[in-house]
Phi, psi and omega in degrees: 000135167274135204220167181232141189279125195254119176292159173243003189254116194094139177232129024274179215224157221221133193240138199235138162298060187282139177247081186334318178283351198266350164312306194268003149264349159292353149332291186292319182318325220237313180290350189268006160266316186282325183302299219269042159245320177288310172345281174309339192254018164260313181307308189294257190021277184312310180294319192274337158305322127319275149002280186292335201103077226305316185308295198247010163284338188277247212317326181255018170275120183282173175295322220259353159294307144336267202317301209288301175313359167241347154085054172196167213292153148291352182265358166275250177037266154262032133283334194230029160180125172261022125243182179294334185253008159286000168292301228255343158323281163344294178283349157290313197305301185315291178338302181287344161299320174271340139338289176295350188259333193273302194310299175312317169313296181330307198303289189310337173276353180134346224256181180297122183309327171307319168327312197284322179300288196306314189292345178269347177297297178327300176303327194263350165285325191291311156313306194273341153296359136322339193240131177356145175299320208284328187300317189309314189301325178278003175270321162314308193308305217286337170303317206314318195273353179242047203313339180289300207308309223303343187269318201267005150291018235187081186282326169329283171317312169323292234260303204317316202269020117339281185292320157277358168274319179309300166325324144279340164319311194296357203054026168293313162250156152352128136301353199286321216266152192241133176307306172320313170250024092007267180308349204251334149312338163275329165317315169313353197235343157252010175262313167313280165323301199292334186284331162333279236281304190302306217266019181065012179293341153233164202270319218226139208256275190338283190318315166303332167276300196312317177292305172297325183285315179293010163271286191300359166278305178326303185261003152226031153298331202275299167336312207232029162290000000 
C-alpha cells in the first residue's frame, strides 16, 4: 500500500510518496543479481577449466581470468568466493542439495528409508558425473584435509541421522545401531565410491553407491535383527 509523507522541515511543507514494497523488492532484485552472478562466475570457471583440461586448467586458469569470462571485476570475484576451489566446493554443495531434496521427497511420498537412501545416492551420481573426474578429485582432497568443513557443508549428512531414527520408529531398521554412526557410515560410502570414480577404478558412480548402501541396510538388518 502506498501512503504518503508529509515534510514538516521548511515551508511550504513538500509531500513525498513512499512506497513500503520497494524496499524489499529491491532486496529480492539484489539478491537474484548476486545468485545469477555467482551462478555465472561457476559456468565461467568451469568452461575455461574444461577448455584447458581440468588436471592443469584449475591451476593455471587465474581469477582475472575468470572474472573476465564472467563479465565481471575481480574484487566481484572475492565477494563471492575467496579462492578457486571454493568454485568447485559450490558446486558440491548444489548436488548435496539435490540429494537432500531426493531423500525428503521419497520419504514423503511413502517410500521406504533404504529408497530414499538409493535415490538420493542415484541423483548425486547423475550430477556428479557430469562433472571432469579430476574436478571431483580435487574437492575429495580439499574435504580430506578439512573433514569438519565437508560434514558441515554436507545438508545430506546433516538430515541423515534423522532420517534413520524416523525409521526406527517405524520399525524399518533395527533400534540397536546409533543413527549417528549410520550416517557416518553412509558418508563413508559415498566418499569411498566417489574417489573410485574420481581416480577411474570405476566406470559408474551409481552402481558403486547404490550396491554399497544395500549391502549396509542389509548387514544391519542382519546384525541387529
Amino acid at each position: 500500500m502506498t501512503s504518503v509523507r508529509t515534510s514538516t522541515v521548511g515551508t511550504p511543507a513538500v509531500d513525498e510518496v513512499v512506497d513500503p514494497g520497494a524496499g524489499p523488492r529491491r532486496s529480492i532484485l539484489a539478491q537474484d543479481r548476486s545468485r545469477r552472478t555467482r551462478e555465472g562466475l561457476i559456468d565461467a570457471a568451469f568452461g575455461l577449466w574444461t577448455e584447458r583440461g581440468f588436471e592443469t586448467g584449475f591451476e593455471t586458469t587465474t581469477v582475472e581470468e575468470i572474472a573476465r569470462a564472467a563479465g565481471v571485476s575481480k574484487g566481484t570475484f572475492y565477494f563471492h568466493f575467496a579462492r578457486k576451489v571454493d568454485v568447485l566446493l559450490e558446486m558440491n554443495a548444489t548436488i548435496d542439495l539435490t540429494m537432500t531434496a531426493a531423500a525428503r521427497d521419497a520419504v514423503e511420498a511413502g517410500a521406504s528409508v533404504d529408497v530414499a537412501v538409493v535415490r538420493a545416492l542415484e541423483e548425486m551420481a547423475e550430477r556428479t558425473e557430469q562433472m571432469p573426474r579430476a574436478a571431483l578429485g580435487r574437492i575429495l582432497r580439499e574435504y580430506h584435509t578439512s573433514p569438519v568443513l565437508a560434514r558441515e557443508r554436507s545438508p545430506f549428512r546433516t538430515m541423515l541421522p534423522a532420517l534413520f531414527a524416523d525409521a526406527q520408529h517405524r520399525g524399518e531398521l533395527p533400534s540397536d545401531p546409533d543413527p549417528e554412526r549410520l550416517a557416518d557410515l553412509v558418508a563413508a560410502i559415498i566418499l569411498s565410491s566417489c574417489a573410485a570414480w574420481a581416480e577411474g577404478r570405476t566406470d559408474r558412480l551409481a552402481p558403486a553407491l547404490t550396491y554399497a548402501a544395500r549391502v549396509l541396510f542389509a548387514g544391519v538388518r542382519s546384525l541387529n535383527g
